[in-house]
MIMAR-236295 format. One record per residue: x, y, z of N, C-alpha, C in turn. Coordinates in pm, whole numbers, padded with zeros to 5 digits, always signed. Example, Ala and Ser with C-alpha at 12.3 -4.5 7.8 and 13.67 -1.06 7.14 Angstrom:
2
+01319-00569+00780+01230-00450+00780+01320-00330+00780;+01285-00225+00708+01367-00106+00714+01290+00003+00787;
//
This chain:
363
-00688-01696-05831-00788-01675-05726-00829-01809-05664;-00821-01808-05523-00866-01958-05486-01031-01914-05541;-01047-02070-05574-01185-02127-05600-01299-02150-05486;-01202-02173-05361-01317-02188-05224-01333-02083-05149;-01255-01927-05196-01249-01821-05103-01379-01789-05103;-01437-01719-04965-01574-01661-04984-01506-01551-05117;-01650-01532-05170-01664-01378-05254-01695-01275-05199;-01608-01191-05231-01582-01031-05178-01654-00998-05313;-01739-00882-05269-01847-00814-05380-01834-00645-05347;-01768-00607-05461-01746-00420-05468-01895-00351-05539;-01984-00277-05507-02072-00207-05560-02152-00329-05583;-02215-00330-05725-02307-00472-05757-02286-00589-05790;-02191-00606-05877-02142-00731-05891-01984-00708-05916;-01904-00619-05910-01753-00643-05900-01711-00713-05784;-01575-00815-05838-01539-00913-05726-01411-00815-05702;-01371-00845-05570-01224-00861-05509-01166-00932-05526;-01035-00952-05544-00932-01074-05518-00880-01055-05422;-00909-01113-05251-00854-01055-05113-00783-01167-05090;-00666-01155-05033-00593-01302-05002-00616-01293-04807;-00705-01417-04788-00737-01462-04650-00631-01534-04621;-00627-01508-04459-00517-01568-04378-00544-01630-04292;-00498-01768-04247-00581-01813-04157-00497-01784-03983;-00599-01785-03884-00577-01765-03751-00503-01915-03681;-00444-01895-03582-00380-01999-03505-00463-02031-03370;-00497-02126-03342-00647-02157-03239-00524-02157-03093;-00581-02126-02996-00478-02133-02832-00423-02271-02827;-00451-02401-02877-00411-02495-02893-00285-02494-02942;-00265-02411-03113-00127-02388-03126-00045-02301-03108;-00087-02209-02980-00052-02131-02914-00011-02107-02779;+00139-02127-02749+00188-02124-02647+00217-02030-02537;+00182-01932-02592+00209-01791-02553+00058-01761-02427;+00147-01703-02299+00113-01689-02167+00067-01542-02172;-00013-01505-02072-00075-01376-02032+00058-01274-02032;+00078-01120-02096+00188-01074-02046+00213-00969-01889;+00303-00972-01842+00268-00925-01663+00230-00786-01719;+00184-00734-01612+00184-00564-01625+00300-00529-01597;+00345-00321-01589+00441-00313-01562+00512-00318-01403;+00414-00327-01305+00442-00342-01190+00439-00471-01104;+00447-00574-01208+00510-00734-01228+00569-00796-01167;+00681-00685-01158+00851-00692-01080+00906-00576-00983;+00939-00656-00875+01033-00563-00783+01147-00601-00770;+01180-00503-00742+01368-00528-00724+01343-00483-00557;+01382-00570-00480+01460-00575-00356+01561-00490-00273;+01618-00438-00404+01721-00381-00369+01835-00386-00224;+01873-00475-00303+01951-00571-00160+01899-00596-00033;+01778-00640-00015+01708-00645+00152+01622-00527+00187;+01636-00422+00096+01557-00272+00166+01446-00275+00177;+01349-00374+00015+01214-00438+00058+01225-00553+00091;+01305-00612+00145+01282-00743+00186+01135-00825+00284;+01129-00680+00378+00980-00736+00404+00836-00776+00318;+00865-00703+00169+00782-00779+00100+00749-00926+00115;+00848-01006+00128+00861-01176+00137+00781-01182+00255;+00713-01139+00366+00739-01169+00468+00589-01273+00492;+00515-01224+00395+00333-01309+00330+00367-01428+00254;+00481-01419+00209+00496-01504+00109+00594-01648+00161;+00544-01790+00088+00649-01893+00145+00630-01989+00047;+00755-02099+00075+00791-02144-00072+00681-02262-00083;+00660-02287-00232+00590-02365-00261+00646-02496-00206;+00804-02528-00228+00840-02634-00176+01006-02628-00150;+01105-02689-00086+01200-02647-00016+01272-02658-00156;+01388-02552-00158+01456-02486-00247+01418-02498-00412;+01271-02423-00392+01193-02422-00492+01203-02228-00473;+01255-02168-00627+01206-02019-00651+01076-01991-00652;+00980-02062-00672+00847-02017-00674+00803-02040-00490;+00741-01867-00452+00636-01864-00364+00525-01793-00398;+00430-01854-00259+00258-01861-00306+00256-01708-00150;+00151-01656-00214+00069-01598-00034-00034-01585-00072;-00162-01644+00062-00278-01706+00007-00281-01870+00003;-00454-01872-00071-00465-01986-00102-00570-01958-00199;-00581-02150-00284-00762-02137-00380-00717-02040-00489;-00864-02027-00527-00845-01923-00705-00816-01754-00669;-00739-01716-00559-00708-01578-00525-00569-01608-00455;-00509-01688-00519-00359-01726-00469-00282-01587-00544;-00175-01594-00465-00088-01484-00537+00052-01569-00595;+00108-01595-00650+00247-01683-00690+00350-01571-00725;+00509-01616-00728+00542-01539-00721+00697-01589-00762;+00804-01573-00853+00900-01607-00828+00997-01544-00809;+01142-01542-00712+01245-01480-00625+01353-01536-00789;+01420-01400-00859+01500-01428-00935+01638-01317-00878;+01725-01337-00949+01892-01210-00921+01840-01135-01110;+01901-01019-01098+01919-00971-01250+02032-00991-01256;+02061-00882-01361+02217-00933-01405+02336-00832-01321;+02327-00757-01197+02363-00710-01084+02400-00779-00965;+02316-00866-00975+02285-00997-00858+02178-00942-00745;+02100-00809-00765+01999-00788-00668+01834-00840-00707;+01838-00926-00550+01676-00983-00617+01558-00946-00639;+01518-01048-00715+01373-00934-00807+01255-01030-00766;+01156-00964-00733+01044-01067-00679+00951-01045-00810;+00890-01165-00907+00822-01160-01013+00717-01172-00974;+00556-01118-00965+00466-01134-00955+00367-01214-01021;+00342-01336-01047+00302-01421-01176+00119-01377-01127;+00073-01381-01271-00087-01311-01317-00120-01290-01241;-00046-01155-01242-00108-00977-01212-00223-00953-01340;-00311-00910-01260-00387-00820-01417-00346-00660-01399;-00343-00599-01531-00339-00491-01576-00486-00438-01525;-00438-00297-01455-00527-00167-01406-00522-00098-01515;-00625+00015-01520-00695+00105-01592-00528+00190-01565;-00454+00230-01440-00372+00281-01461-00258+00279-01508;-00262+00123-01558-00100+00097-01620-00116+00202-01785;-00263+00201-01804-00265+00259-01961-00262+00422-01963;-00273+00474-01864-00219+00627-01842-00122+00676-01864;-00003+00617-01878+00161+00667-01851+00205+00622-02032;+00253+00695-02071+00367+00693-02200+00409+00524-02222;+00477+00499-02082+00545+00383-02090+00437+00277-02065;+00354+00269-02019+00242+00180-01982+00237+00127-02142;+00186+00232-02183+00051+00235-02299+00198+00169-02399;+00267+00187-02407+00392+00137-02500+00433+00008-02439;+00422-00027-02374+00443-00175-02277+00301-00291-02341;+00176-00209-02326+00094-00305-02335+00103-00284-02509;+00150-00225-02602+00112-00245-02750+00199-00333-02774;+00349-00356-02732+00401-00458-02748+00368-00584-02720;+00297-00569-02609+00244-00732-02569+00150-00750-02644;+00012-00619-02710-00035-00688-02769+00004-00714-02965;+00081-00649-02982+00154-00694-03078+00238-00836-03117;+00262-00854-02994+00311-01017-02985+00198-01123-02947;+00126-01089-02908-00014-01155-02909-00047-01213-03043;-00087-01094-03111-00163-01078-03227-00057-01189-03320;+00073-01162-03323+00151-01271-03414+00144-01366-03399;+00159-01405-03241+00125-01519-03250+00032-01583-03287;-00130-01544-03282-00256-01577-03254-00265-01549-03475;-00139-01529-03532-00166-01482-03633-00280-01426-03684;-00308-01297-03566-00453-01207-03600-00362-01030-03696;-00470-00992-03724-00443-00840-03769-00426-00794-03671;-00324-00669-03691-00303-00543-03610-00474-00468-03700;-00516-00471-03564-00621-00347-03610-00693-00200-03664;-00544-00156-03576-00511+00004-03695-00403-00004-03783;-00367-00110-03837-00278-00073-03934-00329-00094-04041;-00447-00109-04108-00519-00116-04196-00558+00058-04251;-00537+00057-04408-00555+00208-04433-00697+00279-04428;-00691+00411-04434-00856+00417-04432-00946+00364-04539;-00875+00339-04657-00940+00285-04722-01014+00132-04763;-00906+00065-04647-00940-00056-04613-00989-00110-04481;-01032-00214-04516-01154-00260-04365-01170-00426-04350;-01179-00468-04269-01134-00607-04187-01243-00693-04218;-01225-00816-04296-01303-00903-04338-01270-01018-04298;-01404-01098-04216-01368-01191-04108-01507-01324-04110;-01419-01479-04178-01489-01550-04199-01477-01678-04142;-01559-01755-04166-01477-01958-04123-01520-01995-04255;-01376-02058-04228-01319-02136-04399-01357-02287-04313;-01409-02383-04318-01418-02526-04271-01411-02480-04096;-01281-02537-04058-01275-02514-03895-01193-02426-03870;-01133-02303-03974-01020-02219-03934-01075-02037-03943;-01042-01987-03878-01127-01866-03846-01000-01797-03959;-01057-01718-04070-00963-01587-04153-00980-01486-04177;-00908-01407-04209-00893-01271-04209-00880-01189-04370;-00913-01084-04418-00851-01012-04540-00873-00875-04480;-00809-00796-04567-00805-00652-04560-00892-00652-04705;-00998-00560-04707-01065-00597-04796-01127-00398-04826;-01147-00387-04973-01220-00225-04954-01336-00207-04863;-01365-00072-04796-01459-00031-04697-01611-00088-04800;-01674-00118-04755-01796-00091-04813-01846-00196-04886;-01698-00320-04872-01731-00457-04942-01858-00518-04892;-01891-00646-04962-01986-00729-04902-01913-00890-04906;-01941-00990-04796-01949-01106-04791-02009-01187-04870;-02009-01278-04961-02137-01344-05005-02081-01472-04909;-02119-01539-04783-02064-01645-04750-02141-01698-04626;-02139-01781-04634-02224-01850-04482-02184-01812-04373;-02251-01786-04255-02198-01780-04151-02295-01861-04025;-02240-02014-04048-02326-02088-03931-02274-02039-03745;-02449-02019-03713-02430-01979-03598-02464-01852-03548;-02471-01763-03679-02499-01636-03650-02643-01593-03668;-02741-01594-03518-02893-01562-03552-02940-01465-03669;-02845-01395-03685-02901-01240-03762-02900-01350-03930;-02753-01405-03954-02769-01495-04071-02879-01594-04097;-02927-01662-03964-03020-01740-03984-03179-01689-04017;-03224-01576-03976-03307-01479-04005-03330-01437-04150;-03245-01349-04194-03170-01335-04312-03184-01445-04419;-03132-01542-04378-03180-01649-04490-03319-01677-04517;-03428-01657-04420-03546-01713-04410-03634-01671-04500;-03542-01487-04514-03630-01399-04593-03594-01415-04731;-03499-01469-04772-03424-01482-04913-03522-01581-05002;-03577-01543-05078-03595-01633-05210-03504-01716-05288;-03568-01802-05320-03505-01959-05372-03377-01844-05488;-03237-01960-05475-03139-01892-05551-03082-01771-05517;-03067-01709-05443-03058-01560-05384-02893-01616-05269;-02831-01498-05292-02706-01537-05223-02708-01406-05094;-02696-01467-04935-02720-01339-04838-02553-01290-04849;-02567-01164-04852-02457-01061-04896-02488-00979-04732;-02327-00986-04663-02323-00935-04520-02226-00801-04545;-02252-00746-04498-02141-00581-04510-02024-00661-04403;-01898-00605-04485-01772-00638-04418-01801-00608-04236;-01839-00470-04254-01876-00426-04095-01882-00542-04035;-01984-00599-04064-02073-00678-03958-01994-00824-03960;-01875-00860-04013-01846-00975-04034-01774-01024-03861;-01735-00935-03843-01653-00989-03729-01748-01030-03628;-01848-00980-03594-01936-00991-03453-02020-01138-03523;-02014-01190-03651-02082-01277-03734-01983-01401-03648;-01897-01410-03687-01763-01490-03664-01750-01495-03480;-01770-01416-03414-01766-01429-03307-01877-01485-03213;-02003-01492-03257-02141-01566-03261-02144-01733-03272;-02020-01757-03343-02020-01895-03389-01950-01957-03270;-02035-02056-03246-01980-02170-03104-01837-02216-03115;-01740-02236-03251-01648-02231-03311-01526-02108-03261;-01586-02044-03228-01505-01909-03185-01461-01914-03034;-01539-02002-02947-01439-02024-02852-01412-02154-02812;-01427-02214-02910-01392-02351-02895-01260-02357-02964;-01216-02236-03054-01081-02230-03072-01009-02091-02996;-01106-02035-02915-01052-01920-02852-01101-01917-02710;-01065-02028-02597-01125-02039-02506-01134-01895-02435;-01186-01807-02339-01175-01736-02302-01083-01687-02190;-00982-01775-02163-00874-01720-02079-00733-01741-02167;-00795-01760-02316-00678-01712-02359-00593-01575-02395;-00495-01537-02413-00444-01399-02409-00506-01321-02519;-00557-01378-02646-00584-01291-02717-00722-01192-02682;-00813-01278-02618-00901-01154-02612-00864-01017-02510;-00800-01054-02437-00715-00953-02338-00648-00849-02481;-00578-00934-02541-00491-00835-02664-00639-00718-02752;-00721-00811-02747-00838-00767-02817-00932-00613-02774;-00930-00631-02630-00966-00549-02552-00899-00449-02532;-00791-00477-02505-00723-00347-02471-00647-00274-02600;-00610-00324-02668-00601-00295-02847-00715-00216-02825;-00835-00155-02800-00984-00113-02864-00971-00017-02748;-00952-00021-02617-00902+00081-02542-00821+00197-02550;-00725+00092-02618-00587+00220-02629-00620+00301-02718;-00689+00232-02858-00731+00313-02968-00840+00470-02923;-00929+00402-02834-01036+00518-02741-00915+00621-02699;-00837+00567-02604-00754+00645-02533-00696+00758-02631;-00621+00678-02737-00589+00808-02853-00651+00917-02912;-00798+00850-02915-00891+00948-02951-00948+01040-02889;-00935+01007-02724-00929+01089-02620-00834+01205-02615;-00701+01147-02611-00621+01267-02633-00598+01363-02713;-00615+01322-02847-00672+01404-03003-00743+01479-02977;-00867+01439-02934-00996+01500-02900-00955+01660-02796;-00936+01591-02676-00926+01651-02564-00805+01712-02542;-00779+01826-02530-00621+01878-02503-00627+01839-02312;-00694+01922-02261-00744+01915-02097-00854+01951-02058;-00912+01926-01913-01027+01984-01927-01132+01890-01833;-01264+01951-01810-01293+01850-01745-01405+01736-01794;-01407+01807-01982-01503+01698-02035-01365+01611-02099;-01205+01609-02078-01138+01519-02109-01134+01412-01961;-01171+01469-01837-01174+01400-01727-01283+01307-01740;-01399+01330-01784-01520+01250-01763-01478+01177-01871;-01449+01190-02002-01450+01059-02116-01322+00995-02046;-01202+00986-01959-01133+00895-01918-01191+00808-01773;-01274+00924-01738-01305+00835-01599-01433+00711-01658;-01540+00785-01737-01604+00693-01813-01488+00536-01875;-01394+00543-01904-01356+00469-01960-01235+00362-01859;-01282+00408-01728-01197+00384-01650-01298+00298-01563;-01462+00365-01572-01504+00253-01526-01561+00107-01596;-01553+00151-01722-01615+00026-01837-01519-00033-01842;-01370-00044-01801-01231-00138-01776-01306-00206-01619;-01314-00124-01539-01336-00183-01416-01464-00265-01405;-01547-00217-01494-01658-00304-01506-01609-00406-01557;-01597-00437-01707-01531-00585-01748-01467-00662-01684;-01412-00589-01592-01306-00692-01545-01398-00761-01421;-01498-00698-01367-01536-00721-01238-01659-00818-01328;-01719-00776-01422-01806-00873-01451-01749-01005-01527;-01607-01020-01580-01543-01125-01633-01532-01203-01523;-01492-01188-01351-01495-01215-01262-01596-01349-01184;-01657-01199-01222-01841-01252-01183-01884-01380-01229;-01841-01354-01417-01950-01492-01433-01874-01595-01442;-01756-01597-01404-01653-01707-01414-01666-01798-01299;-01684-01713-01148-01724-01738-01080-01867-01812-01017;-01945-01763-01082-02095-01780-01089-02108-01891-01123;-02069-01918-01305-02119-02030-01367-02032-02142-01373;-01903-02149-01345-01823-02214-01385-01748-02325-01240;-01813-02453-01254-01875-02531-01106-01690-02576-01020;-01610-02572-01092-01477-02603-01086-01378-02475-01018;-01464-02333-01073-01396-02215-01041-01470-02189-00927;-01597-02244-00860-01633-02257-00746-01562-02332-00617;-01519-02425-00668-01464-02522-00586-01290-02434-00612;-01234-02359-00651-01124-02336-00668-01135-02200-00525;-01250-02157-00539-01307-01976-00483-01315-02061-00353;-01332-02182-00271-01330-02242-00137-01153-02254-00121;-01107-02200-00072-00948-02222-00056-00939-02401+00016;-00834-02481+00047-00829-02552+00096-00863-02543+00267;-00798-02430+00287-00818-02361+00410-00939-02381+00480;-01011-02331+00399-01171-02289+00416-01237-02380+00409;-01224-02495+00296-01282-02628+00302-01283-02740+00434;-01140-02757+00485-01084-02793+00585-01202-02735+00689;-01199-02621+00725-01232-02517+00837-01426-02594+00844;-01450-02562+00676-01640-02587+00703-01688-02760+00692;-01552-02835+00644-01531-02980+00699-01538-03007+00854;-01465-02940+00917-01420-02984+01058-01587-02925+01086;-01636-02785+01135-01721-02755+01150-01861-02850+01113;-01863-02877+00990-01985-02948+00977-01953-03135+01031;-01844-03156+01038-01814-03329+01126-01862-03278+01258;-01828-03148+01334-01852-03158+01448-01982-03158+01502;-02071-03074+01383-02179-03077+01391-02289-03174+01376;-02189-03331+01279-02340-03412+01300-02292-03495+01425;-02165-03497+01492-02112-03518+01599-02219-03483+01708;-02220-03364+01737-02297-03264+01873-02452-03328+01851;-02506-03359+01662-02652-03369+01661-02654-03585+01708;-02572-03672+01660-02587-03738+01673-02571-03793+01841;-02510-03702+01943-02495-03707+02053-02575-03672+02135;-02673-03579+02068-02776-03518+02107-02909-03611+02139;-02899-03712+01992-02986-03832+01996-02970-03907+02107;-02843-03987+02122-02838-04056+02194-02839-04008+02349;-02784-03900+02394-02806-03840+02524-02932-03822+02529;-03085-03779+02474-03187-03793+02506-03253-03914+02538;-03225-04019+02435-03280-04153+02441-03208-04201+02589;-03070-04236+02607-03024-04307+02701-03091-04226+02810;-03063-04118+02846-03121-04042+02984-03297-04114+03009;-03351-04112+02875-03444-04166+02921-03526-04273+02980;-03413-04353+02890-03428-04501+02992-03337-04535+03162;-03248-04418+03128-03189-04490+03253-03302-04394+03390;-03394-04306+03330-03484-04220+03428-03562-04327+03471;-03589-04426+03408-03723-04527+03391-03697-04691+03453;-03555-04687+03378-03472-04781+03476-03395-04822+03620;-03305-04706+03603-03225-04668+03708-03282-04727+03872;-03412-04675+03898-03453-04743+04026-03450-04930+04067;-03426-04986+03917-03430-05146+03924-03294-05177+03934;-03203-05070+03887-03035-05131+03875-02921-05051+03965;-03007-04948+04060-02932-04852+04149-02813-04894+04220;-02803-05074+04222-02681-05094+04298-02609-05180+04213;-02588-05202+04061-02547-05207+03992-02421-05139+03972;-02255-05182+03926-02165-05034+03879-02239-05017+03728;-02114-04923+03673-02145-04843+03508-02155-04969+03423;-02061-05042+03477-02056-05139+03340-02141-05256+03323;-02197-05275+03418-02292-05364+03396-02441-05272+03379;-02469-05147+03413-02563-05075+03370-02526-05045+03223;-02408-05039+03158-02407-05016+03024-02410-05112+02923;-02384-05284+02983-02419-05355+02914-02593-05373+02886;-02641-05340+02959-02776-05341+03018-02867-05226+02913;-02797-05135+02867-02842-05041+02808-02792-05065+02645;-02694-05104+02658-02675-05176+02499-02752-05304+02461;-02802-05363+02560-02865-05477+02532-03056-05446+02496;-03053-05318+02548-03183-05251+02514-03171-05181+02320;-03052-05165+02332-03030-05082+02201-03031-05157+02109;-03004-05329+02139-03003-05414+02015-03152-05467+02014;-03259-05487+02105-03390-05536+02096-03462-05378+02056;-03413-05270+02023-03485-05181+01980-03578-05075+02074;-03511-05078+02176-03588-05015+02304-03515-04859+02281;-03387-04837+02210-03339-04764+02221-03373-04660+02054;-03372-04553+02056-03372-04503+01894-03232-04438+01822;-03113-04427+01913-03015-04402+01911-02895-04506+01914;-02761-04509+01850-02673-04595+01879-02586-04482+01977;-02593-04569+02070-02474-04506+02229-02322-04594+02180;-02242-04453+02195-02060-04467+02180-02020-04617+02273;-01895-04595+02288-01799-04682+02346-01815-04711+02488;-01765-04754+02575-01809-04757+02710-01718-04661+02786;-01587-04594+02789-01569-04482+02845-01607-04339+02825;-01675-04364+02687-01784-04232+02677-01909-04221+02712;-01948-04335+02750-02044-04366+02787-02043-04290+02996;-01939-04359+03009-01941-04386+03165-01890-04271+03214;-01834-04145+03106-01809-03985+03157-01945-03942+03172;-01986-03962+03091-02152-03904+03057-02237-03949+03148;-02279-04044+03174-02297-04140+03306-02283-04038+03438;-02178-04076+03485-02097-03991+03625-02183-03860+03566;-02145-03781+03508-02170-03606+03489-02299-03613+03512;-02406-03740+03428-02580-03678+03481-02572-03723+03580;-02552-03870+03632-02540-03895+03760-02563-03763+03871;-02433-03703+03865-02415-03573+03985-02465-03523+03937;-02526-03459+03810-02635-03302+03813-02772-03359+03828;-02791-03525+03905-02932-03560+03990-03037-03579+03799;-03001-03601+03660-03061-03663+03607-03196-03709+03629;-03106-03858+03745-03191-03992+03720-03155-04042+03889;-03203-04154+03918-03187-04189+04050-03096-04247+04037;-03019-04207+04168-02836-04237+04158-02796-04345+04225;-02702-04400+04157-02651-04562+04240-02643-04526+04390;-02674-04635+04440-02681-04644+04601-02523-04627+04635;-02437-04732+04623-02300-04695+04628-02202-04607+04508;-02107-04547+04473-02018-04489+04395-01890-04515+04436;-01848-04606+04462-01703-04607+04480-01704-04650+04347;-01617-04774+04323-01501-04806+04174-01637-04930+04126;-01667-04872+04013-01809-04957+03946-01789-05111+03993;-01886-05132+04018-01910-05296+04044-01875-05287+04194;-01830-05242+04250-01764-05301+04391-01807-05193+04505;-01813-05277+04628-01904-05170+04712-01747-05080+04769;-01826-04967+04846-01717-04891+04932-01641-04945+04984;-01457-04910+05040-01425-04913+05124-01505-04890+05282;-01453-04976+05365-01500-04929+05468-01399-04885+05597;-01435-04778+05648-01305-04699+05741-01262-04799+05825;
//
């Protein structure tokens, strides 16, 4: 018997001898989301070819294309099978409530999550007998597992878990807190430890979830031959999929300051960039077209036979002694702007207008 295993406790004081297994954290886990079954199309020599027609390559004679942009990109890669007709791969698709309806669905996703689970070296969850029940602890930094009798108890710490910390408070000196197997897993999942080795976009909790679905689903069908209280327990369960998923969404979105900046496409960034440059553009032009108009209203009668450019040195030379509250542009933006109030009568208008500085031709 290891010496450091928690103690498994049968009735009052009989021990178990359960052999714990330890879990593999996403770190040593390489293993990717698996597609759903509608993942892949086949082409069938050009017949959908307009599928492609959204889609373009990430980069020149690169198989991977994108359609879209930002954290709602679609990716996608153009492969041949072993026919030579091409197959367009859909990369993370999520699984619908309807892939788990069909025979083949529901047999598609137990395999994936069966290969999950090995990898993630977790339990298959119904393969445990009825007489046995899932005992779930942290050994140092490694999350483990036993199949252990129904009705066991824990004697073992569980940092992190409020209900444990409670629990202890009430215990008298020497007293060991004894947790029902039940409750061990949601103990273990409480601990800050639990997704610091199980970040949350890793595949297993997906395996986790829908593993606990399918199991409902079975019990649905057991239950229910047809009918329309077998309609309501699937549609019920069709919207608590659609809920999770829409609230996994949500707070990913919400809280997570990086998946914000991912939810602005480049597109869109670009678009409320240009928009907001133009805008301190129009406001900072705004400044200076009030200020200048106003001096040249106040001026203008002393310099009327002046051209632009010596009225605009004249007005920059006000802007550096502080007469002005605005900085005025370049001098051909200046001298469009100029001319335009000029003719809509502004300010009092140069005596001559031929070519600045120089008087009219004369016939």
């Amino acid at each position: 018997m290891d010496d450091d295993a928690p103690r498994v406790l049968i009735g009052r004081e009989d021990e178990f001898d359960a052999e714990w297994h330890e879990t593999r954290t996403a770190v040593e886990t390489t293993l990717k989301m698996p597609p759903p079954p509608g993942a892949e199309l086949s082409l069938n020599n050009g017949e959908y070819g307009w599928l492609l027609d959204d889609f373009k390559q990430v980069r020149s004679r690169s198989d991977r294309l994108v359609m879209g942009k930002g954290f709602d990109q679609v990716g996608a890669h153009l492969n041949a099978d072993a026919d030579g007709v091409q197959v367009l791969q859909l990369m993370y698709q999520q699984w619908e409530f309807a892939d788990f309806q069909s025979v083949e669905g529901r047999a598609e996703a137990s395999d994936a999550i069966n290969t999950i689970f090995q990898a993630y070296n977790f339990p298959s969850f119904g393969n445990a007998s009825q007489k046995l029940a899932l005992a779930w602890v942290w050994r140092s930094e490694a999350l483990c597992w036993a199949y252990v009798p129904k009705g066991a108890r824990i004697a073992a710490h569980f940092p992190g878990d409020p209900l444990y910390t409670i629990a202890r408070a009430i215990l008298t000196e020497g007293e060991t807190f004894q947790k029902p197997v039940s409750d061990t897993w949601g103990s273990v999942k409480s601990n800050p430890k639990f997704y610091e080795h199980f970040p949350p976009g890793a595949p297993i909790h997906w395996a986790l979830a829908v593993s606990a679905l399918l199991r409902s689903l079975e019990v649905v069908r057991e239950t229910f031959e047809s009918g329309s209280a077998r309609d309501f327990v699937l549609d019920s369960l069709r919207a608590s999929y659609d809920a999770g998923a829409v609230s996994a969404e949500f707070v990913a979105r919400r809280f997570a300051s990086h998946v914000e900046r991912w939810d602005q496409t480049q597109e869109i960034r670009q678009l409320k960039g240009k928009f907001e440059g133009q805008l301190r553009r129009e406001e900072a032009e705004a400044r200076w077209y009030g200020a200048a108009i106003s001096w040249l209203e106040e001026n203008m009668p002393t310099m009327r036979n002046l051209g632009i450019e010596k009225i605009y040195n004249a007005i920059i030379e006000a802007q550096r002694n502080g007469e002005l509250s605005a900085s005025l542009p370049g001098y051909e933006h200046f001298r469009n702007k100029f001319v335009e109030w000029e003719d809509e009568g502004r300010f009092m208008a140069r005596s001559r207008k031929g070519k600045p500085g120089r008087p009219p031709k004369k016939s």
